[in-house]
C-alpha positions in Angstrom: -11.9 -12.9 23.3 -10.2 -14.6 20.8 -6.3 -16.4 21.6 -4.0 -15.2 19.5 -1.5 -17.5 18.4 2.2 -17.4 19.2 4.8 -15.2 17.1 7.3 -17.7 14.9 4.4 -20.4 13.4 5.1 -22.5 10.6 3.8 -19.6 7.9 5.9 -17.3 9.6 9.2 -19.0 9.1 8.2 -20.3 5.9 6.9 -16.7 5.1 10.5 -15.6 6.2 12.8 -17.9 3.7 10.5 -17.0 1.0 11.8 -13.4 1.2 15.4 -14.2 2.2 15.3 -16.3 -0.5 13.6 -13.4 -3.0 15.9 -10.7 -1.3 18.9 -13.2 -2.1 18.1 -13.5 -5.5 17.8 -9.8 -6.5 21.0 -8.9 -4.8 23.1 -11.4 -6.8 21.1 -10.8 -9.7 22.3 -6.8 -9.3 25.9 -7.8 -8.2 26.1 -10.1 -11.5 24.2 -7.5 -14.0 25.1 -4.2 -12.7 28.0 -2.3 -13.0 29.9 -0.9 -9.8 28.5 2.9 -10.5 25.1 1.2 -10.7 25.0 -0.8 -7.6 25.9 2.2 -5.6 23.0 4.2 -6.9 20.7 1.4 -6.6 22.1 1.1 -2.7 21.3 4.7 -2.6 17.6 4.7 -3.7 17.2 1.5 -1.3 18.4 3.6 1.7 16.6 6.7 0.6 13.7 4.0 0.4 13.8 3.1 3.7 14.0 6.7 5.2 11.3 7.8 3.2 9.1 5.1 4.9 10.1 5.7 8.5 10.2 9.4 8.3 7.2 9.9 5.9 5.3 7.0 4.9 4.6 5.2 8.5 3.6 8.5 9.8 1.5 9.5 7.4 -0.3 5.6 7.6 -0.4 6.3 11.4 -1.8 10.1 11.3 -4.5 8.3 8.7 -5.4 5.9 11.5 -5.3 8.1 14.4 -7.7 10.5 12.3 -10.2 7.6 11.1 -10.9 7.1 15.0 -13.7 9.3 14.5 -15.5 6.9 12.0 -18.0 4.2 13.6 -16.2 1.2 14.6 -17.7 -1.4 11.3 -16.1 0.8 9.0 -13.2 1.6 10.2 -10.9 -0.7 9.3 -12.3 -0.7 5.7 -11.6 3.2 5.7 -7.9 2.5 7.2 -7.4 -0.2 4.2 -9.3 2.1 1.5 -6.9 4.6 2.9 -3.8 2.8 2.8 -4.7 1.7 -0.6 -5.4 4.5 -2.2 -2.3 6.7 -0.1 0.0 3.4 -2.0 -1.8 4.2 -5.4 -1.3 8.2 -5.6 2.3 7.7 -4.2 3.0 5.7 -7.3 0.9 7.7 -9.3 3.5 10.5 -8.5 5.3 10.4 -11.0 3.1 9.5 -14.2 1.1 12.5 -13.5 3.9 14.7 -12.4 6.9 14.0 -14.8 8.2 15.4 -17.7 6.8 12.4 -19.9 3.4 13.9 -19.5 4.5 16.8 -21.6 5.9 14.5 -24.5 3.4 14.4 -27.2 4.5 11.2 -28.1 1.1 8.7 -27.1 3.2 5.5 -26.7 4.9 7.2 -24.4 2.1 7.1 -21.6 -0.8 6.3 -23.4 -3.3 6.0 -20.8 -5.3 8.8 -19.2 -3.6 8.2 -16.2 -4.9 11.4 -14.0 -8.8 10.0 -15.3 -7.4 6.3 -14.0 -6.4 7.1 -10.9 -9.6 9.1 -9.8 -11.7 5.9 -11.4 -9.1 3.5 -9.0 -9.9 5.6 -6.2 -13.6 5.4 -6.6 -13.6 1.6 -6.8 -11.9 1.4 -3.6 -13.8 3.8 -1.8 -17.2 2.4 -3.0 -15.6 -1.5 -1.8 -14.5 -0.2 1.6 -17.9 1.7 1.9 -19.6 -2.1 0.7 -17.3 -3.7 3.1 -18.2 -1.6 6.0 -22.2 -1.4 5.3 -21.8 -5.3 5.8 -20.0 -5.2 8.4 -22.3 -2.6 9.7 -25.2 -5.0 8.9 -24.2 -7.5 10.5 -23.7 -5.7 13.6 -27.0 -4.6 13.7 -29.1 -7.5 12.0 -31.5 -7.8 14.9 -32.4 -4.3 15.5 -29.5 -3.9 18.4 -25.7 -3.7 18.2 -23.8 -6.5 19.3 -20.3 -6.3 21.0 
């Protein structure tokens, strides 16, 4: 077994200004360029935000890794992170394929073939984390026995 090294390192802290300093800057950035009707709305989505993760989006990350318990051990955590991934990618997805811009005929408007992209997206990272846990797999059994 491995020791794991103590919560509150060096990256950690410095990890932690970085975003303080990043979440400080886009909150005086939208106090200074916003108007009042704007900030409240933008509060709103950031709140909504936040429930949406707890009540939704954790859960459904969890369910995903309760369920890929199932799968042998090396590619696992491959599947959870191919999962993850491609959960992230459809969730933003959303709303390109779904909108009403996908009805305007205008072709600046989304000019990709987003429905064909994502599908292609999802492909590459299943056929990495299927790479990643073949390797992994591989490795695990290089000398004709699995090692612990």
């Amino acid at each position: 077994m491995s020791e794991s090294r103590p919560a509150g390192g060096r990256l950690f802290w410095t990890a932690m200004a970085l975003g303080a300093a990043i979440v400080g800057f886009g909150v005086r950035g939208a106090l200074l360029h916003l108007r009042p009707a704007r900030i409240v709305n933008l509060s709103l989505f950031l709140g909504a935000s936040g429930v949406a993760h707890d009540f939704l989006w954790a859960p459904l990350l969890v369910a995903g890794g309760v369920a890929t318990r199932i799968v042998p051990l090396p590619f696992r955590r491959p599947a959870r992170v191919g999962l993850a991934l491609s959960a992230s990618l459809v969730l933003f997805a959303v709303p390109l394929l779904a909108g009403p811009s996908t009805r305007v005929r205008n072709a600046t408007v989304l000019p990709l073939d987003y429905t064909r992209n994502l599908v292609v997206t999802i492909a590459v990272i299943t056929a990495v984390s299927a790479t990643v846990g073949a390797a992994a797999w591989a490795r695990t059994h290089r000398h004709g026995t699995p090692q612990s």
